[in-house]
C-alpha positions in Angstrom: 109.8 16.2 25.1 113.2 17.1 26.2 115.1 14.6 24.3 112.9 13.5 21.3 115.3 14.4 17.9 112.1 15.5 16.1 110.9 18.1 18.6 114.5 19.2 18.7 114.1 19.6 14.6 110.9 21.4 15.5 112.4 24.1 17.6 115.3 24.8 15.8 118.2 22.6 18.5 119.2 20.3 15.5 119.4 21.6 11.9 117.4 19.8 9.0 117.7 20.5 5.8 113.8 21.8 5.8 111.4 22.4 2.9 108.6 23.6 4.7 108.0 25.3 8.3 105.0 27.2 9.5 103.4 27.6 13.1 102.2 23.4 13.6 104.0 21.5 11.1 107.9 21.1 9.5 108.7 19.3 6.7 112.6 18.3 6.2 114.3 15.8 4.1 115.4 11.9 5.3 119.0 12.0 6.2 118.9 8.3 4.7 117.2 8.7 1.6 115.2 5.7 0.6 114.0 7.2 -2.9 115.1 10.4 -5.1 112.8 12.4 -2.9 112.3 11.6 0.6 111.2 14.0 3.4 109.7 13.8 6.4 106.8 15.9 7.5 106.4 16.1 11.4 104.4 18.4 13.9 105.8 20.7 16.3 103.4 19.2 19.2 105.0 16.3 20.6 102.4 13.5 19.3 104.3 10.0 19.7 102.8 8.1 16.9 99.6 8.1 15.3 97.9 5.6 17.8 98.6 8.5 20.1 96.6 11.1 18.5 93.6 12.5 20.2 90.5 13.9 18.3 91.4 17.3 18.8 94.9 16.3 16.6 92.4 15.3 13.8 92.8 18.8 12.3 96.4 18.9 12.5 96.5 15.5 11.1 94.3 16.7 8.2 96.9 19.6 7.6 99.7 17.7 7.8 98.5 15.1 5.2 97.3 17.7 2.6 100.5 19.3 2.9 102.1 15.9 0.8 100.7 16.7 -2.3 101.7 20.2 -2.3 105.7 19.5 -1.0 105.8 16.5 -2.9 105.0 18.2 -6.4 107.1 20.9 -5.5 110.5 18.8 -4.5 110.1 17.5 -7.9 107.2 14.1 -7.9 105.6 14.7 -10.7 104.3 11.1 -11.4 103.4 10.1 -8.3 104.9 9.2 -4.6 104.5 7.4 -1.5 103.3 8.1 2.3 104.0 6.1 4.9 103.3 7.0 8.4 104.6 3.8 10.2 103.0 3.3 13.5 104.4 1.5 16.9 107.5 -0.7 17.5 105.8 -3.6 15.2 104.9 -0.9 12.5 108.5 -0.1 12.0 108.5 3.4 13.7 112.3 4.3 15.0 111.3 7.8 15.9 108.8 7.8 18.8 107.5 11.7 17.2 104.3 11.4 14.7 106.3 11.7 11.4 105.1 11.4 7.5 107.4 9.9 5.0 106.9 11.0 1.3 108.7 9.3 -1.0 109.1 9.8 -4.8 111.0 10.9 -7.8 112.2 8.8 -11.1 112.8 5.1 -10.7 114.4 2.9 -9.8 114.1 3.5 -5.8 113.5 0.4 -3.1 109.9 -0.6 -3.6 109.8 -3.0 -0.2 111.4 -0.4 2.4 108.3 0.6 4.1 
């Protein structure tokens, strides 16, 4: 989509401070931090939330969900973090692009955000 901020992230438009990329997925972190570590994993197809996803997404879904353990060790949550894919208008989504939030790091960090 031509004017979603995500698939600009995606193709390179808009620059994100990424921590992953590969040929379906990037993984940047939150310009508004909610936690110590807190990045967003998204996919480069255009997917506008997860009540959107087709069957055929299942794999990529599947990907892009056993990619949190991996990043989210590796940016430094080593006792644990939080995913959150919020889904719709009434599921708090503000980005209409399929996005992942991990959240994580040393407490104190806002328990009721998501």
């Amino acid at each position: 989509m031509s004017d979603c901020i995500f698939c600009k992230i995606a193709e390179g438009e808009i620059p994100s401070n990424k921590v992953y990329e590969d040929d379906e997925v990037v993984a940047f972190k939150d310009l508004h931090p909610q936690a110590p570590v807190h990045f967003l994993i998204i996919p480069k197809k255009h997917i506008t939330s997860l009540d959107h996803a087709q069957p055929e997404d299942e794999p990529l879904l599947g990907k892009m969900l056993g990619l949190t353990r991996r990043l989210a060790r590796e940016q430094g949550c080593e006792n644990g973090f939080r995913v959150v894919i919020n889904t719709g208008r009434d599921g708090g989504q503000e980005v209409p692009h399929l996005h992942i939030h991990v959240l994580g790091g040393p407490r104190p960090w806002k328990r009721n955000e998501f």
